[in-house]
C-alpha positions, 0 to 999 in steps of 0.5 A: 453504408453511411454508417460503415464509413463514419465508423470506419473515420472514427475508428483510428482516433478511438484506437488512439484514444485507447493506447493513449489511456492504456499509456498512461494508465501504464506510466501512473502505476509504474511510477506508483508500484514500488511506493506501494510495495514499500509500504506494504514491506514497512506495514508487515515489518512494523507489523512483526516488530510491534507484536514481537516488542508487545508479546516481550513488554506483556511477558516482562511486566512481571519484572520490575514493571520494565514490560510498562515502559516496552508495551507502549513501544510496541504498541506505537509501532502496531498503530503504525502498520495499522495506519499504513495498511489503512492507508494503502 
C-alpha cells in the first residue's frame, strides 16, 4: 500500500519529466531540421553539378586539353558534397 502511494506522488513529477524532455527534444530539431534539409539540398546539387562538370572535363581533355583546366572544378565540387554528406 506504501508503495502504490509513493508511486502514486511520484507519477505527476515523471510525467513532467517526460513532456518537458519530449519538449525540448521538439524545439532542438525544429530548430535543426531545416539546416539539415539544405545541407542535404547543397550536398546532391553540388553532387550532380561536380559529376555533370567532371564527366564534361574527362570528355574535352581531347580538345586542346581545356578538360585539364574543368576536371579540377568538378572534382573540388564532388569533395564538397562529399564532405558535406560526412558531415551530416
Amino acid at each position: 500500500m506504501l508503495d502504490l502511494l509513493v508511486w502514486l506522488i511520484k507519477l505527476p513529477f515523471v510525467l513532467l519529466g517526460w513532456i518537458l524532455k519530449i519538449t525540448i527534444i521538439s524545439i532542438v530539431w525544429l530548430v535543426k531540421l531545416p539546416f539539415v534539409l539544405l545541407a542535404v539540398v547543397l550536398a546532391v546539387v553540388l553532387g550532380l553539378l561536380g559529376g555533370i562538370i567532371s564527366v564534361v572535363g574527362v570528355a574535352l581533355t581531347p580538345v586542346l586539353g581545356i578538360g585539364l583546366v574543368i576536371l579540377p572544378i568538378g572534382l573540388i565540387l564532388l569533395l564538397a558534397a562529399w564532405l558535406i554528406a560526412k558531415l551530416l
